[in-house]
N, C-alpha and C positions, 0 to 999 in steps of 0.2 A: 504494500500500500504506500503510496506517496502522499506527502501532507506538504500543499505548497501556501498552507496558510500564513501570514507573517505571525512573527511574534512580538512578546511585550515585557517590558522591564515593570516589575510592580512593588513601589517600598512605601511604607508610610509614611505619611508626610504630619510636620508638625501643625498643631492648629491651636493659637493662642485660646485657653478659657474652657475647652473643652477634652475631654478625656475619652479615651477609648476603651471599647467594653467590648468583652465575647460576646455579648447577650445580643448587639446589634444588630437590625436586619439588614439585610443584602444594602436594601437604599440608603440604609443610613450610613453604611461603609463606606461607600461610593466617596462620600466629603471625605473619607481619610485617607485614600489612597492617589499615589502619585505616579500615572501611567507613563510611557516613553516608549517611543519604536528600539524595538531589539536590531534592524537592521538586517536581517536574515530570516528566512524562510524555513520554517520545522526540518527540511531536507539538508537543509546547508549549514544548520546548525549541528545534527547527529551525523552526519558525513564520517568527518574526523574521529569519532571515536567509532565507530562500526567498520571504518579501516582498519586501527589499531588493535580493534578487537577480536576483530577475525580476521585479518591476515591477508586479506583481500590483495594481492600485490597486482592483480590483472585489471584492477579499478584503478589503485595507486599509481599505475605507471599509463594508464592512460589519463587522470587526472594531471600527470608530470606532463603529459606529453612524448614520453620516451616507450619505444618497444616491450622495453622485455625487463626485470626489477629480476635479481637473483642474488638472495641473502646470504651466502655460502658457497665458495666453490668446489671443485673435487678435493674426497677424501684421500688423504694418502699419509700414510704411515711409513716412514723410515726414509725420509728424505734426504737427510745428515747423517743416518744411520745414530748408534748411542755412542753416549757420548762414557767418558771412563770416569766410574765413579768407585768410591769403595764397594767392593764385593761384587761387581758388575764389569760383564765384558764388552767392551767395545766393539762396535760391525760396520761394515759399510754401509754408504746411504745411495740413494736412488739417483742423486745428483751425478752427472758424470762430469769430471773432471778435463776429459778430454775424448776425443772421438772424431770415426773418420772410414771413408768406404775408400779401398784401395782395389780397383778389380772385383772379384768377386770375392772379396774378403770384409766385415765388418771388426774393427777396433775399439774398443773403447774402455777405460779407464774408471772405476767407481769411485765414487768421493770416502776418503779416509782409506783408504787402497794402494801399494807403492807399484803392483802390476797390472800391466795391458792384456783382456783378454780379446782373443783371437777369434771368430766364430766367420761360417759360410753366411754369406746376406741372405741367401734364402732362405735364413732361419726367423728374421725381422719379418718376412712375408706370414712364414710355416707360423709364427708365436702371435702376430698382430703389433709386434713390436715396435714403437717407435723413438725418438729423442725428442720430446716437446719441448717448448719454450713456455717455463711457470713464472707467472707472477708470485712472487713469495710476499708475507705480509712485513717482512722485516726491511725487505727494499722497496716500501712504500714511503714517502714522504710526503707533505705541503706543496704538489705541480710538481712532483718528480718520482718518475722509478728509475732507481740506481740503475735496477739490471733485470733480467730476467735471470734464471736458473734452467739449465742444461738438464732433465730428467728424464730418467728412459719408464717408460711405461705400455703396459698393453692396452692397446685398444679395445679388446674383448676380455678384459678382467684381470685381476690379480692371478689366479692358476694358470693360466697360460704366461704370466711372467714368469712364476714361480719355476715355472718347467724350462724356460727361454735359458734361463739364470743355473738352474739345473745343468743343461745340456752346455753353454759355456764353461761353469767349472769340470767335466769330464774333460772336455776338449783340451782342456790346458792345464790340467793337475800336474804333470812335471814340468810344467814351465814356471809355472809362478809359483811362490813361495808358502810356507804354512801359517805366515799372517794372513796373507792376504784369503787363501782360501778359508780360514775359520769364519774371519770377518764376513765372508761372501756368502758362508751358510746359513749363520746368526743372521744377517738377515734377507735369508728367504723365508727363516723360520717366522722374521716378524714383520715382513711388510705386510703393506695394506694398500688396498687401491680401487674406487668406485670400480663397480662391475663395467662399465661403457664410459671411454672418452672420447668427448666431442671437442674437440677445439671450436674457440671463439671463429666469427666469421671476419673472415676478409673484408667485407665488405659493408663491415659496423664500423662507428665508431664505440670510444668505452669509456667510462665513468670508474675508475679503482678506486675501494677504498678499507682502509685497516674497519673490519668489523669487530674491533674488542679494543674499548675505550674508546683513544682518542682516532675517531674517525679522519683521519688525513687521506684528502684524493687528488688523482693524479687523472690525466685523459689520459689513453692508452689506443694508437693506433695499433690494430694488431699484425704483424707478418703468419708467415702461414705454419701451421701446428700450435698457436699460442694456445696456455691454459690458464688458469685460475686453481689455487689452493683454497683449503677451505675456512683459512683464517683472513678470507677477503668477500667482501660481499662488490658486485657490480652493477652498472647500467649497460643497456643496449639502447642504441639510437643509431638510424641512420642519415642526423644530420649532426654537422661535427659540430656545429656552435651551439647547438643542445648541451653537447658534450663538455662543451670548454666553458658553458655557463654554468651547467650544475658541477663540475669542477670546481668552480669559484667558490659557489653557496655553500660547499660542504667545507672548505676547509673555512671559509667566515664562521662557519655556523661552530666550527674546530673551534677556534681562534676566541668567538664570542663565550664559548664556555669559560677561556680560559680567565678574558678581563673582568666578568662576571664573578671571579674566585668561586667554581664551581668545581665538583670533579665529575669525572666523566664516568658514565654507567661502565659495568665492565664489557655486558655483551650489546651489542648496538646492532647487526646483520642490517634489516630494514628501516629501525629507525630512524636514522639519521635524514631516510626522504620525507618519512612522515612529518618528519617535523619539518624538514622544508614548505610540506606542501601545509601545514598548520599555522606557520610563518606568516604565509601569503607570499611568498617568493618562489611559486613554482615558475615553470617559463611564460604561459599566458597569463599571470598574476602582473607580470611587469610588464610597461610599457614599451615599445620597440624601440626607442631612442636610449634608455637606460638597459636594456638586455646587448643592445650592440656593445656599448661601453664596459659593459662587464666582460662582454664578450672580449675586446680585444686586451684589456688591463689578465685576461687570464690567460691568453697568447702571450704575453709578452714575459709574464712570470712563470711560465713552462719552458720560458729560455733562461732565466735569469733565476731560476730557485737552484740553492747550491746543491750539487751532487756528492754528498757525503752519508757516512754513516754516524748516526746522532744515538746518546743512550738512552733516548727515551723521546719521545714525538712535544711534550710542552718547549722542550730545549728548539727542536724543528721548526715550532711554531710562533716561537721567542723571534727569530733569526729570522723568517720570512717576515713576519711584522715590520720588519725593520725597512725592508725594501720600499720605497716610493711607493711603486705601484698597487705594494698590497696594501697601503695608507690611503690611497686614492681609491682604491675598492671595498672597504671598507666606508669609509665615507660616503660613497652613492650606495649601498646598500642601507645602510644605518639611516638614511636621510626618505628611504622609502619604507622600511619595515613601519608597522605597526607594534611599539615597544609591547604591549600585552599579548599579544599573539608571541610574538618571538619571546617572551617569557614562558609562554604554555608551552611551546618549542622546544626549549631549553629542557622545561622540566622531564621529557623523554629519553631524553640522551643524559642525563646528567641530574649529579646533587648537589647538596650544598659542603661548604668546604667544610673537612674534622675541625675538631673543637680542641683547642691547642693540648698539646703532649700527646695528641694522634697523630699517628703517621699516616701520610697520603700514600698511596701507590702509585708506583713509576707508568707511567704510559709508554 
């Protein structure tokens, strides 16, 4: 059912001499009450929380205006491989190091590994095997990803890696050493990897961003085999100043938690659009002379954000502030938000700051 009725602000109003009573009928009330248009319609008032509520991301990303809203990327287990702790063995990770088709031969190297294993390339065909290009959430920053990361993965699931991986170590058990093979068993024992990988489309653009805490996003043209880890939530759009606007929003929206002295939820996935779009800063929210200008103030800081690695994303977010541009972008957005709306914003992705001799957590 749709209710396009308007709505009404009702609070009591002061009335010299005279006092207010339960007992009052309907008309008598009438004199004590202080009516005002709410400005929205039953439907546009409940919107935002029947998003939030149920999860609706096919509503939400047509509300944004973008394709496709996906809160999570593929799962994968043993990327790094483990790392050496007390009473725990170290293994290699999924990351390759280095790699390379020489003839009919496949090379490549695992991350925390000192040897090259050797395999026929019709075994990449025979397994579903490939080298994809992962966004990792660690090489996300404020308009920058450092890098992508180099991983070999099946396209038809973790067992058929697990066998890929298999069949490599038989193939080169006296060539390479007995680190390197323990490392390479330990983990086949414990990777993990979605049943089905689909790389991102050629012919998107993207929206990256860290979904745990502080949400920092990056546009991300993609080349071909790219993927997504599941400690990144993304956009899809096929237009790129879609891309490079909600690019902007999410790391202001970053950035405004921080001047705010707020801290950031730990798990974010979706919310960070929602509250965009709660904001009133989705793309049709703003006028086409202010979305241009965001537009290019976010081009011009996707060349100009440092490419480094930070210990933590408020330090990232310190350091991009700092930049002109992002001074200037901020300014045209702050100059059009609706400060209570973007406080209702806030309050989805974030809290208020510990209470001193509390320690905050690192983003």
């Amino acid at each position: 059912m749709s209710w396009k009725s308007e709505l009404y602000k009702v609070k009591l109003k002061a009335l010299s001499g005279r006092e207010y009573s339960k007992k009052m009928s309907l008309d008598e009330i009438k004199d004590y009450l202080e009516v005002t248009a709410y400005g929205k319609t039953y439907d546009e008032y409940v919107k935002p929380g029947l998003l939030y509520f149920t999860e609706d991301l096919y509503t939400l990303a047509r509300e944004l205006s973008v394709d496709r809203i996906v809160p999570k990327g593929l799962y994968i287990m043993g990327i790094y491989g483990g790392e050496k702790k007390k009473g725990e063995e170290e293994y290699a990770g999924l990351v390759v190091v280095e790699h390379s088709i020489k003839g009919a031969m496949f090379k490549f190297r695992l991350y925390n590994t000192k040897d090259t294993l050797i395999v026929p390339v019709d075994y990449l065909k025979k397994y579903g095997v490939k080298v994809y290009k992962m966004i990792y959430i660690a090489e996300i920053n404020p308009f920058r990803i450092n890098r992508y990361l180099n991983i070999i993965l099946s396209e038809r699931g973790e067992d058929l890696l697990k066998k890929f991986l298999e069949e490599a170590l038989k193939l080169n058990e006296r060539s390479i050493s007995g680190e390197t093979l323990n490392k390479a068993r330990k983990l086949i024992g414990e990777l993990q990897q979605s049943s089905m990988v689909k790389p991102l489309s050629t012919d998107k653009y993207y929206v990256v961003y860290r979904c745990s805490r502080a949400f920092t996003a990056s546009v991300y043209l993609p080349v071909e085999n790219s993927i997504v880890e599941s400690h990144v939530s993304y956009v899809e759009t096929r237009n790129k100043d879609v891309a490079y606007y909600y690019a902007s929003i999410l790391n202001y929206l970053a950035y405004t938690v921080l001047r705010s002295r707020r801290t950031f939820n730990r798990s974010q996935f979706a919310r960070p659009l929602l509250a965009i779009y709660i904001a009133g800063l989705s793309w049709n929210s703003i006028n086409e002379e202010t979305r241009d200008r965001i537009v290019e103030l976010s081009k011009i800081l996707h060349e100009k954000a440092p490419g480094k690695e930070y210990s933590n994303q408020r330090i990232a977010l310190q350091e991009v502030a700092g930049l002109p541009e992002f001074k200037k972008l901020v300014k045209v957005v702050d100059s059009k938000v609706d400060k209570s709306k973007l406080e209702e914003a806030l309050s989805l992705v974030s809290g208020f700051t510990p209470g001193k001799g509390e320690k905050e957590p690192e983003e």
